[in-house]
C-alpha positions as CSV (number, residue, x, y, z in Angstrom):
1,X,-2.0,-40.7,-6.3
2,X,-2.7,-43.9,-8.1
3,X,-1.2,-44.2,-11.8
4,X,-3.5,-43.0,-14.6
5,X,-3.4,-44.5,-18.5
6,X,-4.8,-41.3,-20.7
7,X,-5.2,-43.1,-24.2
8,X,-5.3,-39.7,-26.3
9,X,-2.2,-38.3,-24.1
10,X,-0.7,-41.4,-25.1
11,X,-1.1,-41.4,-28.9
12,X,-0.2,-37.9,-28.9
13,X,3.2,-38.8,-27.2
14,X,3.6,-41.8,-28.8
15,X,3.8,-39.4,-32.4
16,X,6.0,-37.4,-30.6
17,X,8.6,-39.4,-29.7
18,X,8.2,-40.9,-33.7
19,X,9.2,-37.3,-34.6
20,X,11.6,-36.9,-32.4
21,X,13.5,-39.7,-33.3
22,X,13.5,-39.4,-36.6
23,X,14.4,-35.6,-35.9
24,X,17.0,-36.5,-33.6
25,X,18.4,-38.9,-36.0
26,X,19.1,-36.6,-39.2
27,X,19.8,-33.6,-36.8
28,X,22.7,-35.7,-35.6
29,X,24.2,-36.7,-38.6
30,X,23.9,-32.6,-39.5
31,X,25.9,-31.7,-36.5
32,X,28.4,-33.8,-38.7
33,X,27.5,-32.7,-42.0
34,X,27.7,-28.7,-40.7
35,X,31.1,-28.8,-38.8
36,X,33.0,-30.6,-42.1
37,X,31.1,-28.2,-44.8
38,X,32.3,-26.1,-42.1
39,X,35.8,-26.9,-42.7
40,X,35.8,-26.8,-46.7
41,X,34.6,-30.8,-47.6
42,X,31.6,-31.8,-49.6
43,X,30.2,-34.3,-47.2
44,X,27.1,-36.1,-48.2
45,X,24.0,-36.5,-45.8
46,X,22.9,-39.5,-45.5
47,X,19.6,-41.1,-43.7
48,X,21.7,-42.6,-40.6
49,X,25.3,-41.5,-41.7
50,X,27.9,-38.6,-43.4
51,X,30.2,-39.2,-45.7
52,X,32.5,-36.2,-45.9
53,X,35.3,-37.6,-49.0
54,X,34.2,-38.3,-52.3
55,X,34.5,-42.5,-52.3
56,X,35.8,-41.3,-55.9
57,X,38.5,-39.6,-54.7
58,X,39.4,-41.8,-52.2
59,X,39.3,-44.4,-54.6
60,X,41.6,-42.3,-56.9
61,X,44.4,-42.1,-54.4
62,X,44.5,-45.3,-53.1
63,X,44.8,-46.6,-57.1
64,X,47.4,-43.7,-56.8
65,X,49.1,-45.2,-54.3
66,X,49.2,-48.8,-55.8
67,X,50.6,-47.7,-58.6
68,X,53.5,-45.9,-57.5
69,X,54.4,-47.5,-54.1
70,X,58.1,-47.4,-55.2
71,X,58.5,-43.6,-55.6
72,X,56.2,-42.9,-53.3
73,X,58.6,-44.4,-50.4
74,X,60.8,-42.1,-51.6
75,X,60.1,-38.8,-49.6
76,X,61.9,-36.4,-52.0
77,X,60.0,-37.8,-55.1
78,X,57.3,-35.6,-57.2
79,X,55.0,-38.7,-57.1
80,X,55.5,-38.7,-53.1
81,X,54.6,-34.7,-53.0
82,X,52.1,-35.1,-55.3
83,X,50.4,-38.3,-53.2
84,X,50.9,-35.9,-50.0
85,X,48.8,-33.0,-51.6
86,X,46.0,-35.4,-52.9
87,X,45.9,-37.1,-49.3
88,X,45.9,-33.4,-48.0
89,X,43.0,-32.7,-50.6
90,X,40.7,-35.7,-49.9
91,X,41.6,-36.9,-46.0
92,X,40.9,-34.9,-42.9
93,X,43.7,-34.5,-40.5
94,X,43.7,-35.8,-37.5
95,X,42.0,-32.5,-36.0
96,X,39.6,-32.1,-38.6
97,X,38.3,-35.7,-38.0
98,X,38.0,-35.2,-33.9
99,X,36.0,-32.2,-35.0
100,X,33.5,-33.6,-37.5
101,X,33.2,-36.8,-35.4
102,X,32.4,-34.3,-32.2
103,X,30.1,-32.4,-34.3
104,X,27.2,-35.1,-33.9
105,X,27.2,-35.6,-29.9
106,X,27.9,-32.0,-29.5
107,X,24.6,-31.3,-31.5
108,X,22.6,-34.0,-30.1
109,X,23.8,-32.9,-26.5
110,X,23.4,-28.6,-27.0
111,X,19.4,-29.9,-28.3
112,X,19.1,-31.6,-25.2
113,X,20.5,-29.4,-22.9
114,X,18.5,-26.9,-24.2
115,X,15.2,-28.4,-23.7
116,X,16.6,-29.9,-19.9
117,X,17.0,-25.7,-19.4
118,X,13.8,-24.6,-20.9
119,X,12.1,-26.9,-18.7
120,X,13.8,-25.9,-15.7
121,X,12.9,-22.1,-16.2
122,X,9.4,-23.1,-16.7
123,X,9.7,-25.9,-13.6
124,X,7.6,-24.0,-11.0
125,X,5.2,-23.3,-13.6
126,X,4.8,-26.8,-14.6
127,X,4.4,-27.8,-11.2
128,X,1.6,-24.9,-10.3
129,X,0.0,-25.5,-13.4
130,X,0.1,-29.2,-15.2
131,X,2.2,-29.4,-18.2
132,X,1.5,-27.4,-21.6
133,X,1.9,-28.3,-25.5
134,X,5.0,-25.9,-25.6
135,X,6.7,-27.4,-22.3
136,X,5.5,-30.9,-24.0
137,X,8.5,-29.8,-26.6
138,X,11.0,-28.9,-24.4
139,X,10.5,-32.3,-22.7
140,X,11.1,-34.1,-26.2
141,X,13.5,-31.5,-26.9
142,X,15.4,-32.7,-23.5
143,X,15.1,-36.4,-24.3
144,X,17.4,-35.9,-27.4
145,X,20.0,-36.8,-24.7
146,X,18.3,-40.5,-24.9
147,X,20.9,-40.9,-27.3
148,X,24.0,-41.0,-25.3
149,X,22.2,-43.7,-22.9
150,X,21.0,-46.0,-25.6
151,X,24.5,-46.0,-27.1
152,X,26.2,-47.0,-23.8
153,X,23.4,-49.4,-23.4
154,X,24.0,-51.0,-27.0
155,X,27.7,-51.3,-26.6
156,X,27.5,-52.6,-23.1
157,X,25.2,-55.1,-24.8
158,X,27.3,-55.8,-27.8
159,X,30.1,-56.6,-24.6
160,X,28.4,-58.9,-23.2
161,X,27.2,-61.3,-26.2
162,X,30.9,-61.4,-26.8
163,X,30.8,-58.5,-29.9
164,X,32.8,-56.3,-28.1
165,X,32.4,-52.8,-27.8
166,X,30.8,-50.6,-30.4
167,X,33.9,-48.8,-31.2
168,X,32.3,-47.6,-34.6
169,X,30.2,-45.6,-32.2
170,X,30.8,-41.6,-32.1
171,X,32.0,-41.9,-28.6
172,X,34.7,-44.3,-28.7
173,X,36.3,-43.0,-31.5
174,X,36.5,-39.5,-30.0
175,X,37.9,-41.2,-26.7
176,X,40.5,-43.3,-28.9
177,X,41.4,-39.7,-30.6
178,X,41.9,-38.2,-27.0
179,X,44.3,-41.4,-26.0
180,X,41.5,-42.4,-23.4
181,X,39.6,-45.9,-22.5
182,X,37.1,-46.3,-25.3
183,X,34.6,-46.6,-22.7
184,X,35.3,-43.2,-21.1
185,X,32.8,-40.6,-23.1
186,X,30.4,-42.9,-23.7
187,X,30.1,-43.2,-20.0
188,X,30.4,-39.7,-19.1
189,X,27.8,-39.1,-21.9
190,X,25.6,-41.3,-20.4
191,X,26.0,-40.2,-16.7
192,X,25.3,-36.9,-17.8
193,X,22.1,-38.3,-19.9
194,X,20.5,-40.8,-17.3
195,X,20.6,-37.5,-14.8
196,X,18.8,-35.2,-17.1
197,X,16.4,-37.9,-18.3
198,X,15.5,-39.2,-15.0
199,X,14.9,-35.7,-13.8
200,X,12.9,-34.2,-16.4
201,X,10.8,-37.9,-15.8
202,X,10.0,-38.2,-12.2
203,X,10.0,-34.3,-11.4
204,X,9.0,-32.4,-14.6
205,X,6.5,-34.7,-15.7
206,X,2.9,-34.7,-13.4
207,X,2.6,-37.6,-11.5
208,X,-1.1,-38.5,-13.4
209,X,0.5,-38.2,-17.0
210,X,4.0,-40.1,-15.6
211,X,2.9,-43.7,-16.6
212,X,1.7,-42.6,-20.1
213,X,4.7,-40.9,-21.0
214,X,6.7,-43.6,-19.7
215,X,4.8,-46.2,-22.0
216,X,4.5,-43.4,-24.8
217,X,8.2,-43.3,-24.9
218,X,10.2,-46.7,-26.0
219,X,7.0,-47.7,-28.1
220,X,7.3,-44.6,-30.1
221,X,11.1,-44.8,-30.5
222,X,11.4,-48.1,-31.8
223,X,8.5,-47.0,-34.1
224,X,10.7,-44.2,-35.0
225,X,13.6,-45.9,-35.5
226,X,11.7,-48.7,-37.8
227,X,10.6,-46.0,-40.0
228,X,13.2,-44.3,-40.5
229,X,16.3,-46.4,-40.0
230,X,15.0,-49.3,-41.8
231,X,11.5,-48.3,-44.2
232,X,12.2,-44.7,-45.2
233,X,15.2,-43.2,-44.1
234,X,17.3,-45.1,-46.9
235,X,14.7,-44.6,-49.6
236,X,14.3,-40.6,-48.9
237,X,17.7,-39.9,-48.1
238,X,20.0,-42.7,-49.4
């Protein structure tokens, strides 16, 4: 079967993928925002980003800290017990923080998963049939796993023009939490992402709508990503 282009297929998937980014986006920064609310902060969703401790605070006990380094060194001190309950109060521990960090892939990666299984319940169907405007959001649903590859992909890229890694990157910071390479999740993310993706690409999709998805989907996510991460996102949810 020779490749088809179907132009209204194509807009259609193009919008998709706009949504889905943008979608994607905030629903990953709630995986976040849900796990520390979860665990008694006041986190802030952002756009692109979370904060989970007041920069106030923060701000508070590090002027804290200035001004009483001196007692504070000494562990028996009421200013040392009372800098230990405001860093308590306004830091995570080192639990809480694997947590909230985990909260973001594990959201991004359930969404995914789910779509990757929805599709596969509905495969023979799919294949009998052609490919309908539910299964159509299970496929964008599965793509949420997109995520973990283009992550790899920008810190293997960052490597090589001499930036190093992208250890700001959810990924690395969990591995550097577990005491592992900083490379490790983000690779077995991405493993686990380039499998489902190229699956749900050259088996899910019908061979005659293959080439239009495939075309549909980067221009649409980098659309997606201009709007949000750089036009709107800051503006509607700064």
């Amino acid at each position: 079967m020779k490749l088809e282009f179907h132009p209204k297929l194509f807009f259609y998937l193009t919008l998709g993928f706009v949504l889905a980014t943008i979608i994607g986006t905030v629903s990953h920064e709630g995986g976040h925002y849900i796990v520390a609310k979860s665990l008694g902060f006041n986190p802030h969703l952002g756009y692109a980003y979370v904060n989970y401790s007041d920069s106030k605070d923060i701000e508070a006990v590090k002027q804290y800290y200035n001004d009483n380094k001196k007692a504070i060194k000494n562990r028996d001190s009421d200013k040392r017990k009372h800098f230990d309950e405001l860093t308590d109060k306004y830091y995570p521990k080192r639990w809480e923080s694997f947590l909230i960090t985990l909260g973001g892939p594990l959201q991004t990666i359930l969404t995914g998963s789910i779509g990757a299984l929805l599709l596969w319940f509905r495969r023979k169907d799919i294949i009998a049939t052609g490919i309908s405007f539910k299964q159509w959001i299970f496929v964008f649903l599965a793509f949420f796993w997109s995520r973990e590859v283009f992550n790899l992909l920008g810190s293997i890229s960052a490597y090589i023009s001499g930036r190093g890694a992208n250890l700001r990157g959810d990924e690395p910071k969990l591995a550097k939490m577990l005491g592992w390479s900083s490379w490790s999740v983000a690779l077995l993310f991405a493993f686990m992402g380039a499998v489902t993706l190229l699956w749900v690409t050259f088996y899910i999709i019908p061979k005659k709508e293959r080439l239009t998805f495939m075309l549909a989907g980067p221009l649409g996510a980098a659309i997606g990503w201009w709007f949000w991460l750089i036009k709107f996102g800051p503006v509607l949810l700064p």
